[in-house]
ChimeraX commands (.cxc) that place a marker at each C-alpha (Angstrom):
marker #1 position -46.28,-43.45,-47.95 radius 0.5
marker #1 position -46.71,-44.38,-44.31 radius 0.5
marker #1 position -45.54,-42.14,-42.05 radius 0.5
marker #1 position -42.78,-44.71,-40.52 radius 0.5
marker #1 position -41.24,-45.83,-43.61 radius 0.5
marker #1 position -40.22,-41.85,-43.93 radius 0.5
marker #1 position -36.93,-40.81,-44.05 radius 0.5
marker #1 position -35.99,-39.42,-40.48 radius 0.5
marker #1 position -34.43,-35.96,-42.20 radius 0.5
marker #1 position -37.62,-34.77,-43.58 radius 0.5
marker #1 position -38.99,-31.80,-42.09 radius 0.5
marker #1 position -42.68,-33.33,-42.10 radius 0.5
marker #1 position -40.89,-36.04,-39.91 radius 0.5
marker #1 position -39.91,-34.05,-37.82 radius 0.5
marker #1 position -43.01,-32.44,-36.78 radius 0.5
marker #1 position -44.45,-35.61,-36.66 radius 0.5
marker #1 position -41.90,-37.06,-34.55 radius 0.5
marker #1 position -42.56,-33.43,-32.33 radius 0.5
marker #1 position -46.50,-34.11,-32.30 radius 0.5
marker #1 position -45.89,-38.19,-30.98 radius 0.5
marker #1 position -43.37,-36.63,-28.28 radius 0.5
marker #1 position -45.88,-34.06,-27.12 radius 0.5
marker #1 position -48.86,-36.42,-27.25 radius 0.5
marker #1 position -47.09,-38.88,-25.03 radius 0.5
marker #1 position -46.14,-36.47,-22.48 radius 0.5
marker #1 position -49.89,-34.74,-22.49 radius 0.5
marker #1 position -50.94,-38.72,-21.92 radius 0.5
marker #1 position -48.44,-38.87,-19.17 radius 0.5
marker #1 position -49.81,-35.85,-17.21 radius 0.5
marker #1 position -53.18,-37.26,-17.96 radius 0.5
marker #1 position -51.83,-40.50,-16.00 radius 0.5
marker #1 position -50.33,-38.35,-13.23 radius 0.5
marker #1 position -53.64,-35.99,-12.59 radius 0.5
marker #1 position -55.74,-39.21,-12.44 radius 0.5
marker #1 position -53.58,-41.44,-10.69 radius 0.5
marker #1 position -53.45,-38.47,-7.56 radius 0.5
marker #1 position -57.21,-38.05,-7.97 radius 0.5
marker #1 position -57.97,-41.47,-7.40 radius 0.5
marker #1 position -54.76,-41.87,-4.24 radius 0.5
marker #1 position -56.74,-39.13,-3.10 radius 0.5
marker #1 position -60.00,-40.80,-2.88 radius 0.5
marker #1 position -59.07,-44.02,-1.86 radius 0.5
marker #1 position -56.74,-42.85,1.25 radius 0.5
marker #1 position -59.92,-40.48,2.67 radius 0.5
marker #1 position -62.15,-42.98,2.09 radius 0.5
marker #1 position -60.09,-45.44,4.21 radius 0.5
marker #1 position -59.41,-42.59,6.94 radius 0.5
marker #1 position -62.61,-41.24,7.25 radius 0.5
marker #1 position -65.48,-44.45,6.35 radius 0.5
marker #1 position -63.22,-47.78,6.60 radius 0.5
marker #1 position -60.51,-47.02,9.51 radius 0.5
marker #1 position -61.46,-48.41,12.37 radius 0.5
marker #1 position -60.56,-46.79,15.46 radius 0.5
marker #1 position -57.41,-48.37,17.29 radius 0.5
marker #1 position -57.88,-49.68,20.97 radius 0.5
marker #1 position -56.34,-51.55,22.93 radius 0.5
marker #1 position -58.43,-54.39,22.19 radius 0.5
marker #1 position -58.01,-53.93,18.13 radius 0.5
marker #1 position -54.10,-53.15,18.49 radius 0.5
marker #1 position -53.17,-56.22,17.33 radius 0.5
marker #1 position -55.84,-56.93,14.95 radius 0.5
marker #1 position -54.87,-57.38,11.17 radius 0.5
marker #1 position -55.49,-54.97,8.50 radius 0.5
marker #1 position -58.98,-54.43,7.08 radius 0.5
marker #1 position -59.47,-55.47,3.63 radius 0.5
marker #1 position -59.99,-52.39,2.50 radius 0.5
marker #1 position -56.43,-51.28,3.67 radius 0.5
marker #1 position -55.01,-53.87,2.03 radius 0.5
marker #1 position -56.48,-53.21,-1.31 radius 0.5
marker #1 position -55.59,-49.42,-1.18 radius 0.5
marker #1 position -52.28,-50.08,-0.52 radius 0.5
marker #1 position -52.21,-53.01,-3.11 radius 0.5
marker #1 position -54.20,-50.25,-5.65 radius 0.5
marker #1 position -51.39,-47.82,-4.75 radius 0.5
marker #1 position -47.78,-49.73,-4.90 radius 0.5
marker #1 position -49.24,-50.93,-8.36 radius 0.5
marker #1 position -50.31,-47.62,-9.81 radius 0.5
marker #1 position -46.82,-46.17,-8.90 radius 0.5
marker #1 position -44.41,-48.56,-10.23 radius 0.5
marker #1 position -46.91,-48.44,-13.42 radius 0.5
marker #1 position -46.51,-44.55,-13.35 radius 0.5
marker #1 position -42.74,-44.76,-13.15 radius 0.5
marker #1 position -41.89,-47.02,-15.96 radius 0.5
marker #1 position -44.84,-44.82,-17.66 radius 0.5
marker #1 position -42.64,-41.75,-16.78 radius 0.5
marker #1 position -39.57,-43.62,-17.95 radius 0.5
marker #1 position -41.12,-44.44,-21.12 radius 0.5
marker #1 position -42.29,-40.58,-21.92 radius 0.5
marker #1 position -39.28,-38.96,-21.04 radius 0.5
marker #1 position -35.84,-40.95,-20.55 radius 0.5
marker #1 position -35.66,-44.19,-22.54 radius 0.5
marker #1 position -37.78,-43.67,-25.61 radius 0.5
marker #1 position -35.93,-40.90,-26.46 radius 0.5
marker #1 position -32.28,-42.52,-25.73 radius 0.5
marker #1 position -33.43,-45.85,-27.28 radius 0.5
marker #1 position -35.05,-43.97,-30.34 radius 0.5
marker #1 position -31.91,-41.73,-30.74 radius 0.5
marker #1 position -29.96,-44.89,-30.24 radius 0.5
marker #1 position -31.28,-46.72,-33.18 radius 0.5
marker #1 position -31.36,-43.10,-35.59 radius 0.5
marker #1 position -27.68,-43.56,-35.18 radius 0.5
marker #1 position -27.06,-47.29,-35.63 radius 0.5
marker #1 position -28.73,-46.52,-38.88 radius 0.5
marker #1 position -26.81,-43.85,-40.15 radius 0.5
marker #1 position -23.50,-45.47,-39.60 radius 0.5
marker #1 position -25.07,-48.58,-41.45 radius 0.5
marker #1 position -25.88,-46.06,-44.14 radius 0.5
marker #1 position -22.57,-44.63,-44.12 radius 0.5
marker #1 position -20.44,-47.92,-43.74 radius 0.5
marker #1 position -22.66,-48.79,-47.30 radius 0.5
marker #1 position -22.09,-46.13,-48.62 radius 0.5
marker #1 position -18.42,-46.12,-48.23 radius 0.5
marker #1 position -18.46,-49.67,-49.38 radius 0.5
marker #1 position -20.49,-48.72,-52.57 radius 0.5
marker #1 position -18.10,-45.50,-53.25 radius 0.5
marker #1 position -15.02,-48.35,-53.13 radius 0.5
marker #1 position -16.95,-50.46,-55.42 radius 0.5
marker #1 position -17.31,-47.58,-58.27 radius 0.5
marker #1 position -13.59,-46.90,-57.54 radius 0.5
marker #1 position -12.33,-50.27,-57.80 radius 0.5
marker #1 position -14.76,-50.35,-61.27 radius 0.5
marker #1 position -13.24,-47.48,-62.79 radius 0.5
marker #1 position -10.03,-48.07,-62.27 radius 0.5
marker #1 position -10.62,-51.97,-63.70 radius 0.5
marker #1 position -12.24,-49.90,-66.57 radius 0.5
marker #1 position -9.08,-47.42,-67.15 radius 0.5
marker #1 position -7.03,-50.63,-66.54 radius 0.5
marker #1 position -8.53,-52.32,-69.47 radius 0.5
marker #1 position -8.90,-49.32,-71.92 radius 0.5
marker #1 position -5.36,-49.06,-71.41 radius 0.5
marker #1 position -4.75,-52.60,-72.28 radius 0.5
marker #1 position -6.88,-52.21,-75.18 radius 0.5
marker #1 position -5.21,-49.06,-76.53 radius 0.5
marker #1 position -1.74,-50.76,-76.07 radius 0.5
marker #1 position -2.96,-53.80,-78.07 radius 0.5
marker #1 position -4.28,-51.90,-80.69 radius 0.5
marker #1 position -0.83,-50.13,-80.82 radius 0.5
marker #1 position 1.19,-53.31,-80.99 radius 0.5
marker #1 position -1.30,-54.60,-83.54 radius 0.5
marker #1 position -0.46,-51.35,-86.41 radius 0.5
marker link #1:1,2 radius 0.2
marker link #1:2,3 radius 0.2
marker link #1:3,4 radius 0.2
marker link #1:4,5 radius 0.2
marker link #1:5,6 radius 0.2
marker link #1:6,7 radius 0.2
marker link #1:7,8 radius 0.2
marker link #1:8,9 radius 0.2
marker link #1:9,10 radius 0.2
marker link #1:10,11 radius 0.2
marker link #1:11,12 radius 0.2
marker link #1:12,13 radius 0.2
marker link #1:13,14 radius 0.2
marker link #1:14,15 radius 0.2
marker link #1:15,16 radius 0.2
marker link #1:16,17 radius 0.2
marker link #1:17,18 radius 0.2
marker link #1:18,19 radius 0.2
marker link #1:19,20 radius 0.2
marker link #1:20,21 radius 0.2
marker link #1:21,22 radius 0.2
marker link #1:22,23 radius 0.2
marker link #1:23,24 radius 0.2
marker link #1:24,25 radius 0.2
marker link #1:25,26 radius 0.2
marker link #1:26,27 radius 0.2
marker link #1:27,28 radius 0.2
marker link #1:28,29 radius 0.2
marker link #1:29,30 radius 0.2
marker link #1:30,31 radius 0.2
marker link #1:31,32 radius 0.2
marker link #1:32,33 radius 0.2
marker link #1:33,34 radius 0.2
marker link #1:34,35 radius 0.2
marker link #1:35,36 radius 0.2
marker link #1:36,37 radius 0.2
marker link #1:37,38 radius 0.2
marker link #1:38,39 radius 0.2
marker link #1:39,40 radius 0.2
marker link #1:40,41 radius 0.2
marker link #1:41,42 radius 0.2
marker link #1:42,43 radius 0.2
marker link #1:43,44 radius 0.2
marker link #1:44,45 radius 0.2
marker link #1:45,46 radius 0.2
marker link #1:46,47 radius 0.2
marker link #1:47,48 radius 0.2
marker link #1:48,49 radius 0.2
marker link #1:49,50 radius 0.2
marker link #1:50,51 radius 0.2
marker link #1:51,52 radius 0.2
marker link #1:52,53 radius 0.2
marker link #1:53,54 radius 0.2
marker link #1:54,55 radius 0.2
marker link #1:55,56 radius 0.2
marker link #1:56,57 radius 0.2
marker link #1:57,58 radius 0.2
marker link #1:58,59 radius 0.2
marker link #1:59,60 radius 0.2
marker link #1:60,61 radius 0.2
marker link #1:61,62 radius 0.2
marker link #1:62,63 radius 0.2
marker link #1:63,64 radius 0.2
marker link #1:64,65 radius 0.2
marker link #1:65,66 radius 0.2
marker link #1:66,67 radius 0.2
marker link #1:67,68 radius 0.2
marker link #1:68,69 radius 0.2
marker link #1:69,70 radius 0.2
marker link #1:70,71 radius 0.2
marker link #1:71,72 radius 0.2
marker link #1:72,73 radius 0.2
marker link #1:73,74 radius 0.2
marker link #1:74,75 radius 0.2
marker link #1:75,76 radius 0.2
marker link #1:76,77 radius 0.2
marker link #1:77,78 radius 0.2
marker link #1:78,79 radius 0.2
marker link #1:79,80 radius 0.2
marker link #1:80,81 radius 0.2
marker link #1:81,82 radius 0.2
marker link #1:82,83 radius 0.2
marker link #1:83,84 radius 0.2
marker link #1:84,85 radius 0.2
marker link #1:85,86 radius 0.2
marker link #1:86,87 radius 0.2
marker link #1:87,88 radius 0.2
marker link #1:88,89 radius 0.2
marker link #1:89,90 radius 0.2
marker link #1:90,91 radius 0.2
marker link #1:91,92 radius 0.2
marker link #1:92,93 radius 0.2
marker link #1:93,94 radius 0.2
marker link #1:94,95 radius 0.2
marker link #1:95,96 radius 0.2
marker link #1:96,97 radius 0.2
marker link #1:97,98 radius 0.2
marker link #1:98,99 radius 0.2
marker link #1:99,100 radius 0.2
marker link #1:100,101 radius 0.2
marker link #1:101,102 radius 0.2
marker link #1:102,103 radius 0.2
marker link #1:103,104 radius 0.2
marker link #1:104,105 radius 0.2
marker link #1:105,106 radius 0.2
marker link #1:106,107 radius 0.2
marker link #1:107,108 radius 0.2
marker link #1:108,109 radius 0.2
marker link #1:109,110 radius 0.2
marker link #1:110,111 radius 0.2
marker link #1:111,112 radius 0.2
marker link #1:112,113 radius 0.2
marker link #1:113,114 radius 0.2
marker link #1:114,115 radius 0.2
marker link #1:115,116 radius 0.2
marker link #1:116,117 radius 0.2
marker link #1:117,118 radius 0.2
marker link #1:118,119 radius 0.2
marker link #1:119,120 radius 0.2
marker link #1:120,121 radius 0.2
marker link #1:121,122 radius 0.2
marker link #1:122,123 radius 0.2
marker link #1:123,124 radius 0.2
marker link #1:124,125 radius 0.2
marker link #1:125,126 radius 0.2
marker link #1:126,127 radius 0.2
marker link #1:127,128 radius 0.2
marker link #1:128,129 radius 0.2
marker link #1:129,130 radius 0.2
marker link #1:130,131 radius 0.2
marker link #1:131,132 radius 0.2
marker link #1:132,133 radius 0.2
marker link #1:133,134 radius 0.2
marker link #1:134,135 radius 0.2
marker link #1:135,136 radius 0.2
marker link #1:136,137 radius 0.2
marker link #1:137,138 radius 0.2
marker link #1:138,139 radius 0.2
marker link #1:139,140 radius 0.2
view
């Protein structure tokens, strides 16, 4: 059986559903520990090899290409990290919880509507036993 089409319930579920969480959070600090490597790297290599001192003659000179690719690099990376982040820890768990319970009232609201149906059955079943027992009466 494939390990989605599980019932939610099942213990083995939820250790698998434990192991996914904890994977994507150990791939999230992965993220994290490269993506400050790498800011690190960039930004002193731009202060130390590409920077070019300021004088008065290069005050109003544009930024360096380099500059502007580190800072393109950089705005990038972060708003990846934070929907990354958001992923991981806030919405996947509210949207996953979310749909657990839209499913379980669908369950329920069936299974109320099933547990009518057998009422309504039986009680057509009584109905017409006790129609047939009075006709057989009025027949002797």
């Amino acid at each position: 059986m494939d390990e989605n089409t599980q019932i939610v319930d099942q213990p083995e579920m939820i250790d698998i559903k434990t192991y996914k969480t904890a994977n994507k959070r150990a791939h999230f600090k992965r993220h994290i520990a490269i993506y400050f490597l790498l800011m690190i790297v960039l930004w002193v290599l731009y202060f130390f090899i590409f920077r070019e001192p300021k004088t008065p003659e290069t005050a109003d000179a544009p930024m360096g290409m380099f500059l502007k690719c580190t800072l393109f690099v950089t705005i990038i990376w972060t708003v990846l990290l934070f929907f990354h982040y958001l992923f991981v820890y806030r919405l996947n768990a509210t949207m996953v919880d979310r749909e657990i319970k839209k499913l379980r009232k669908e369950i329920e609201k069936k299974k109320a509507v099933l547990e009518k149906l057998k009422e309504e059955a039986k009680q057509l079943e009584e109905g017409e036993t006790a129609e047939t027992a009075e006709t057989d009466d009025n027949n002797e």
